[in-house]
Structures are given as C-alpha cells and as structure tokens.
C-alpha positions as CSV (number, residue, x, y, z in Angstrom):
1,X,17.3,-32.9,-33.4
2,X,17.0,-28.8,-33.6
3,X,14.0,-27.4,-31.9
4,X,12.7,-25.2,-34.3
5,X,9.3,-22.2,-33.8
6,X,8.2,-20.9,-37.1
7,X,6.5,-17.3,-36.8
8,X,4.0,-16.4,-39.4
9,X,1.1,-13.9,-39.9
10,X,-0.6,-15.2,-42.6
11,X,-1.6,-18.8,-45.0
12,X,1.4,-20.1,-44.0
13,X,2.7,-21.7,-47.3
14,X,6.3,-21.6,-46.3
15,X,5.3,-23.3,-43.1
16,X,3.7,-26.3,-44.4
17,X,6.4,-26.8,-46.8
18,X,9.1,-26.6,-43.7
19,X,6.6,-29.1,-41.7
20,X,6.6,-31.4,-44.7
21,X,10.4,-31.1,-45.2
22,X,10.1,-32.5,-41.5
23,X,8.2,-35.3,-42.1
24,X,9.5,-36.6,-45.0
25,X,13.0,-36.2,-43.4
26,X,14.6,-33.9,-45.4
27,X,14.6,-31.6,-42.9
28,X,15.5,-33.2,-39.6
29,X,14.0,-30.7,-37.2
30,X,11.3,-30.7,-35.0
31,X,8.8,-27.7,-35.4
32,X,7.8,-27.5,-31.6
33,X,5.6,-24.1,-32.3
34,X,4.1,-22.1,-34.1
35,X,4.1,-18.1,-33.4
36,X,2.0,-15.6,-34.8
37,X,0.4,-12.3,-34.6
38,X,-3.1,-12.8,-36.3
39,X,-5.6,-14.5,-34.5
40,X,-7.7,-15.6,-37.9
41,X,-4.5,-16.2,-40.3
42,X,-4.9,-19.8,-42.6
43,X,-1.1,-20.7,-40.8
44,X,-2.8,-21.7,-37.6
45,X,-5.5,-24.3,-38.4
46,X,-2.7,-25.5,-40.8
47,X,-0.7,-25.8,-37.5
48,X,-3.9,-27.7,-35.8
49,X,-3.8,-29.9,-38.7
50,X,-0.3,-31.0,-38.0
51,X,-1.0,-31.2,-34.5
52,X,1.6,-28.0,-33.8
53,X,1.6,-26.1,-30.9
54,X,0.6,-22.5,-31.4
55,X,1.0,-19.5,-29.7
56,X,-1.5,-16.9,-31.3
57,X,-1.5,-13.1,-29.6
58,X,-1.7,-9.6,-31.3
59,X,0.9,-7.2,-30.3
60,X,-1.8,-4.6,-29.2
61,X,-3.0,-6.5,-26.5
62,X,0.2,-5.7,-24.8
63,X,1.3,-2.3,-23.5
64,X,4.6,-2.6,-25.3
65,X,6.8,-4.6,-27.9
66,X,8.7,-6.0,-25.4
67,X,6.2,-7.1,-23.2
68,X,4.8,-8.7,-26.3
69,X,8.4,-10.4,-26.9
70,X,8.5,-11.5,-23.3
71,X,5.4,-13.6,-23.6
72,X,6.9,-15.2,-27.0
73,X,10.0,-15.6,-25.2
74,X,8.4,-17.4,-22.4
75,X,6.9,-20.2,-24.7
76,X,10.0,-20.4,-26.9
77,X,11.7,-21.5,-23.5
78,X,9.0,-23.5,-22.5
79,X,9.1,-25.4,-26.0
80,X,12.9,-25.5,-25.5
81,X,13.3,-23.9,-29.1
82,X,16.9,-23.5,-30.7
83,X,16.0,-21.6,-33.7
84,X,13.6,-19.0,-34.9
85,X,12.2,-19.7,-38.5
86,X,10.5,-16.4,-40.1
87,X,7.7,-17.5,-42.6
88,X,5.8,-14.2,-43.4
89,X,6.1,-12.6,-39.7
90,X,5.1,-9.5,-40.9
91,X,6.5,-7.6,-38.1
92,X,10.4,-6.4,-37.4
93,X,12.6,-8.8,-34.6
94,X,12.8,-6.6,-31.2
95,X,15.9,-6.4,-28.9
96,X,13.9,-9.4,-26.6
97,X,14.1,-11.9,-28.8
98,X,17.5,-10.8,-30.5
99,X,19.5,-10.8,-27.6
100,X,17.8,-14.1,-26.7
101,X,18.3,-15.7,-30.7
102,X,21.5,-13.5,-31.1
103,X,22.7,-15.8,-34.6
104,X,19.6,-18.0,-34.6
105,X,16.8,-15.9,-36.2
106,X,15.9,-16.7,-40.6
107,X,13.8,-14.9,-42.5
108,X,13.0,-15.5,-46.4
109,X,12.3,-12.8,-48.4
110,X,10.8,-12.9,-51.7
111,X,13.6,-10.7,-53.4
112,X,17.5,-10.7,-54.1
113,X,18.3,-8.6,-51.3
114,X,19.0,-5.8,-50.9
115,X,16.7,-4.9,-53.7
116,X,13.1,-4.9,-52.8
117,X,13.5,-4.8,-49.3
118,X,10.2,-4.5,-47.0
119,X,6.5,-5.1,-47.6
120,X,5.5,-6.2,-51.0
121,X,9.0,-6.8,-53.0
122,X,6.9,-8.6,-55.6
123,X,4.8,-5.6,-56.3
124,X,8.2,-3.6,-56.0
125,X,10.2,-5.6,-58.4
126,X,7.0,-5.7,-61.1
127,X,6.8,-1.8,-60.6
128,X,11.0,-1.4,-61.1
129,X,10.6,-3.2,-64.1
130,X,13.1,-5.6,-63.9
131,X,13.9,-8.6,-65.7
132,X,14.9,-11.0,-62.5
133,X,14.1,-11.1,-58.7
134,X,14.2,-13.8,-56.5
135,X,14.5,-15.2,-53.1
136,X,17.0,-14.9,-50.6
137,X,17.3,-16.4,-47.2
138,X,19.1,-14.4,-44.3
139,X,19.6,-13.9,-41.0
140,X,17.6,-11.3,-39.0
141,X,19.0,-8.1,-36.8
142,X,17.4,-5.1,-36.3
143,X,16.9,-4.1,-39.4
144,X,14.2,-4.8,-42.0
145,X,15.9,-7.5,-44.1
146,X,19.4,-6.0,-43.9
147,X,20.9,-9.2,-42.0
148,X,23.6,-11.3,-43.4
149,X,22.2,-13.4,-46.5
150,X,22.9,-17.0,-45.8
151,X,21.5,-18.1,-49.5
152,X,19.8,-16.6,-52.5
153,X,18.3,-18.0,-56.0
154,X,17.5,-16.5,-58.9
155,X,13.4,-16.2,-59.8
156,X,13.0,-14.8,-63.6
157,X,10.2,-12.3,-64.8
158,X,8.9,-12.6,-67.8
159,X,6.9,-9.9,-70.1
160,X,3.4,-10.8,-69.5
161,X,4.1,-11.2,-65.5
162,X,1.3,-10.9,-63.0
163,X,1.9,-9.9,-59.4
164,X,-0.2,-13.3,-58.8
165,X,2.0,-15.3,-61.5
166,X,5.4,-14.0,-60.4
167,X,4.1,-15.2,-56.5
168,X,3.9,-18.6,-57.1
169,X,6.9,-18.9,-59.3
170,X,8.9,-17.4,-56.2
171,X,6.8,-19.4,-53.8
172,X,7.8,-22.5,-55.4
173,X,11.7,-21.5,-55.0
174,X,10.9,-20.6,-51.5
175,X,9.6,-24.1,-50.8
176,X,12.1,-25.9,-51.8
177,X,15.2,-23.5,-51.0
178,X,13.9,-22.6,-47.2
179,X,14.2,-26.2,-45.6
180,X,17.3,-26.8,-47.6
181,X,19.0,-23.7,-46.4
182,X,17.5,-24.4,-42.6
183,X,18.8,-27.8,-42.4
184,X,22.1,-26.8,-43.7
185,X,22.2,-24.0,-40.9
186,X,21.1,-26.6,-38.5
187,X,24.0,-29.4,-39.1
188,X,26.8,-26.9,-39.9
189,X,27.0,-27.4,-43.7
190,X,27.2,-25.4,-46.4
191,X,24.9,-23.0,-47.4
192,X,23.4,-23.1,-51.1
C-alpha cells in the first residue's frame, strides 16, 4: 500500500475526503502525514481527529525555501512517503522536494487548466464570464499549475452563480474525482 503525505494550508476539505476515500477502501493508500504551512488552518485538528501525523511549520521561520524543504523532506523520509498529495498548499513546489518527488507530486486545481491558473480561479472564472470551469488534476513542476494534467471534469456556471455557490459545486467534483485519479496513479491504471 502507497505511502501518501497530503500538504494543505487551509480547512482541508479535499483532505478529509482523500482520508475517507482511505477508509472506506476506495482509495487503498495510507495517508502517513499531513504537511502544512499554517499553524491555525482547520486541516490540522482535522488530521488530529483522524489520528494523522502532522508536520505544521511556516516557511518564515526558516532562513530559506530550501531549508524549509529540507525539514519537509526529512519527515517525508522518516514517514517513508511515496507520493506527494497537494490539497490547497498554497505555496509553489521548490527544487528540494522536486528533485526528491521528481514524477510523484499532484495538485488539484479548481479550473480547466490552463485557464484560471493561480490563486483564486473561481473568482477568475466568475470575473471572465464564462459559461464552464472545472477541475483538473495534474502533476506539479516548477511552475504554478503548468504541470502535465493527469485528469479534468467539467464544473458548469450558471447565470445567478455565486463565488460561494460555484465553490461547492467544484468542491464536490474535487471530492470525488481526487481519490479516484490518486488511486489510479497509485496502481498504474488509467486516468479518468
């Protein structure tokens, strides 16, 4: 069974519904840590809760990114994690831990990239005007959500559409399309 670590910065929606995947075995993974760079986000008691390890620390506290990396990197090896899950990490992938994940870092995004890329692609898409976004899952390199995209589905926005509406119609895509796309990654199958 995959080793997984799930970085996230904030409530941590996409993580419960990975850890749930987990236990109700439709994701056979073991979430061995949780990684994030917010000391008060909602993700970590929800980690506590599930009786997850966590590794909380704020990038200022060290003197550089990759000293900051190196410390992540230290636990992911000590937790003896395969993959890197990206559930709202709000910060950009250094060279640390993509030379050390080279091929085994996802991120979701809530957009069909490579519209909307960046912070806010709800707030984007609302603004552009546009009749369908979405949610795509791909995998991470330097850039901000320019990797290769591994899956993608189709979220529709109708007239009357709230910014807080449009979320949860795209969060409730992302729930169910993340752990199906990670457990396809983790036993070789197709993607969707």
């Amino acid at each position: 069974m995959s080793r997984i670590a799930i970085f996230a910065s904030g409530s941590g929606s996409n993580f419960q519904a990975i850890v749930d995947a987990t236990k109700a075995g439709t994701l056979q993974a073991k979430v061995s840590l949780l990684v994030c760079d917010k000391q008060e986000a909602k993700v970590v008691d929800r980690a506590k809760k599930a009786s997850i390890p966590s590794f909380v620390a704020t990038p200022q506290s060290f003197h550089s990114k990759s000293l900051y990396e190196e410390a992540i990197l230290e636990k992911l090896q000590e937790h003896q994690v395969e993959w890197i899950i990206l559930a709202g990490y709000m910060r950009l992938i250094g060279e640390t831990l993509l030379r050390a994940y080279e091929g085994k870092i996802v991120n979701i995004h809530p957009s069909l990239l490579p519209a909307f890329q960046g912070k806010d692609a709800i707030g984007q898409a609302l603004q552009a005007g546009v009749k369908e976004t979405g949610v795509t899952v791909h995998f991470v390199d330097e850039g901000m959500d320019t990797g290769p995209i591994i899956a993608k589905e189709q979220v529709h926005i109708d007239e009357q559409e709230t910014h807080e509406s449009l979320q949860k119609k795209i969060q409730a895509v992302e729930h169910v399309l993340y752990p199906k796309t990670i457990q396809a990654l983790l036993t070789g199958g197709n993607h969707t």
